[in-house]
C-alpha positions as CSV (number, residue, x, y, z in Angstrom):
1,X,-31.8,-114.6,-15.6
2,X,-31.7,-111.1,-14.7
3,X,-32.8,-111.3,-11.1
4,X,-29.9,-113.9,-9.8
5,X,-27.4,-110.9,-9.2
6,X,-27.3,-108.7,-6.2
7,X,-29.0,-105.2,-6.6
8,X,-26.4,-102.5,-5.1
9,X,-27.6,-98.8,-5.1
10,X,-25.2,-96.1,-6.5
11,X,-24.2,-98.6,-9.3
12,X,-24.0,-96.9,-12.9
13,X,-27.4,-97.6,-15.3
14,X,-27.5,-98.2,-19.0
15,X,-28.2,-94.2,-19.1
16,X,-25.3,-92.8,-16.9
17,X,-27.2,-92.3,-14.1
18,X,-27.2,-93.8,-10.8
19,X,-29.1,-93.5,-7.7
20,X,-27.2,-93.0,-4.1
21,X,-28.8,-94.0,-1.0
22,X,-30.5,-90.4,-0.3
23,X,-32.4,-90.9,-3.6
24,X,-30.4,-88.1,-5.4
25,X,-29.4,-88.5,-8.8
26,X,-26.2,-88.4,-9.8
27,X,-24.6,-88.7,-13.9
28,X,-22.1,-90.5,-14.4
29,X,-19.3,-90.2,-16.9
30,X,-17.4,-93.1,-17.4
31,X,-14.1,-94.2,-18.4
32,X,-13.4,-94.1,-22.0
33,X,-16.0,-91.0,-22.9
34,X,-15.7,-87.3,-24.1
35,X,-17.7,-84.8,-24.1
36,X,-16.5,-81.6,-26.2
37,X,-18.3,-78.3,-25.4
38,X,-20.2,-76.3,-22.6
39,X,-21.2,-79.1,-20.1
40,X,-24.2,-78.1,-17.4
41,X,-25.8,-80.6,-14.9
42,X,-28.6,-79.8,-12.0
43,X,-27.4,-82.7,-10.3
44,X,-24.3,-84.4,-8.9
45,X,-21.6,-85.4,-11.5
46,X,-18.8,-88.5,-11.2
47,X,-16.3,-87.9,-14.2
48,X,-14.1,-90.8,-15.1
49,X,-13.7,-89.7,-18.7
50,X,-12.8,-86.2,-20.2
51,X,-14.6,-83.2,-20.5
52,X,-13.1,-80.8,-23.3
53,X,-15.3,-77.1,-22.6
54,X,-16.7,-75.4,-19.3
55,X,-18.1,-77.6,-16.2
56,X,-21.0,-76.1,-14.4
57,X,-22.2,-78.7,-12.0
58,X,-25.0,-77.3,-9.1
59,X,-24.5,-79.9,-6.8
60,X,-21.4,-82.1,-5.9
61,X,-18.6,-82.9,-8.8
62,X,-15.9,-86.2,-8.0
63,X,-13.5,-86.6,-10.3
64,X,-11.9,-90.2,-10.6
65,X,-7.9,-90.8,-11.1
66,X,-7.4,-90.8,-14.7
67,X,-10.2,-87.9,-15.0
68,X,-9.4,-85.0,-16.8
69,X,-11.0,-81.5,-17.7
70,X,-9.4,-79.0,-20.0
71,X,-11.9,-75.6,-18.6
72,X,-13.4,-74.0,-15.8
73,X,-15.1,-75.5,-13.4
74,X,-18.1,-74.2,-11.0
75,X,-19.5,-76.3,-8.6
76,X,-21.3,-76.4,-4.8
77,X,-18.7,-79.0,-4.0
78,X,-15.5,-81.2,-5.7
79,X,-13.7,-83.6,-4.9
80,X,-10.6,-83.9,-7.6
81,X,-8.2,-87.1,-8.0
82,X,-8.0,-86.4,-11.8
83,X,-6.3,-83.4,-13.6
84,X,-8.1,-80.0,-14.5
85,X,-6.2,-77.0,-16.9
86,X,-8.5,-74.4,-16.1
87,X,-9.8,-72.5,-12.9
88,X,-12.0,-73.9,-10.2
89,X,-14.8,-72.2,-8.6
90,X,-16.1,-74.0,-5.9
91,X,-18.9,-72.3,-3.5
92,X,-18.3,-74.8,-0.5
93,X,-16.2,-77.2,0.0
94,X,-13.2,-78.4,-2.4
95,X,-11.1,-81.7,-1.8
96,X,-7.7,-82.2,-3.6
97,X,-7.2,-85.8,-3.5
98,X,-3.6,-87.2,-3.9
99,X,-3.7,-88.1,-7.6
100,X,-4.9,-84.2,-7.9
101,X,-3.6,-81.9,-10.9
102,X,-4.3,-78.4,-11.2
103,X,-3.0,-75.6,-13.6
104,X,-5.1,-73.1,-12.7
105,X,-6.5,-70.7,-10.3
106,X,-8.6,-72.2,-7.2
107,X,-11.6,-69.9,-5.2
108,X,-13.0,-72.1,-2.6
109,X,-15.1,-71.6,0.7
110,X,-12.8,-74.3,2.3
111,X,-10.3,-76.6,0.8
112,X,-8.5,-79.9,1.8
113,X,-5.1,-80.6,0.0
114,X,-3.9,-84.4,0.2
115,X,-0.5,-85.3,0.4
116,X,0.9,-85.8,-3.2
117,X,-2.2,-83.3,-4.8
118,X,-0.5,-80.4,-6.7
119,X,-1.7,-77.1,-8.3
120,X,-0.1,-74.6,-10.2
121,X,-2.3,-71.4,-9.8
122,X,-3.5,-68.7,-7.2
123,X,-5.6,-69.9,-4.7
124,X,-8.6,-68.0,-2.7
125,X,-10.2,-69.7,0.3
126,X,-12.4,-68.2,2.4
127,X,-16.5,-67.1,2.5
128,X,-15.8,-63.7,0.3
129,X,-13.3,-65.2,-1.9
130,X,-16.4,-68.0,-2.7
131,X,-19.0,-65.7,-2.9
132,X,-17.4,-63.2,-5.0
133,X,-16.8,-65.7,-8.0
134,X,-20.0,-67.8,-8.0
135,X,-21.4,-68.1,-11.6
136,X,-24.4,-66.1,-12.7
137,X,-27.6,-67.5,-14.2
């Protein structure tokens, strides 16, 4: 009964959580979800939904079209096709998709902008600028 479907890797579990190819875990937040308050993950992190409070991610954040963050965000590295009011601090490498909204202030080690992506804000790229803003423990 169960066994009759195909068995794909990175596909979403019961518990939010899927594994990719490497074996890293990554949390995933799906369409249709909030989450209100501080949010903090050791892990890599796909939103679909909302998150409503700061975003502290240690590994890779992706953030689907439709996604949205009202807070800061610190991360290692994003890739954004949803819309974020608040400031991104990304230590690496940041990737505004073209369904990318930003009101807010960007500090990235290196940064891609799609055509179409658009942010309102000031924007630092370079190895100080990322270094200089990376959160403390």
């Amino acid at each position: 009964m169960f066994g009759s479907g195909s068995k794909e890797k990175g596909t979403a579990s019961a518990a939010g959580l899927s594994t990719e190819k490497d074996g890293v875990a990554t949390t995933v937040i799906a369409r249709g979800t909030t989450i209100e308050g501080k949010f903090e993950c050791a892990e890599n992190v796909r939103l679909d939904g909302v998150i409503q409070g700061e975003v502290k991610v240690d590994k890779r954040f992706v953030m689907g079209e439709g996604s949205f963050v009202q807070g800061n965000i610190h991360a290692r590295d994003a890739a954004i096709k949803g819309k974020i009011k608040g400031d991104v601090n990304v230590r690496e490498a940041l990737h505004l998709m073209e369904t990318a909204v930003i009101e807010g202030n960007i500090t990235a080690k290196t940064m891609i902008v799609d055509e179409g992506a658009r942010y309102n804000g000031t924007c630092r790229i370079g190895d100080t600028s990322a270094v200089a803003t990376s959160p403390k423990n």
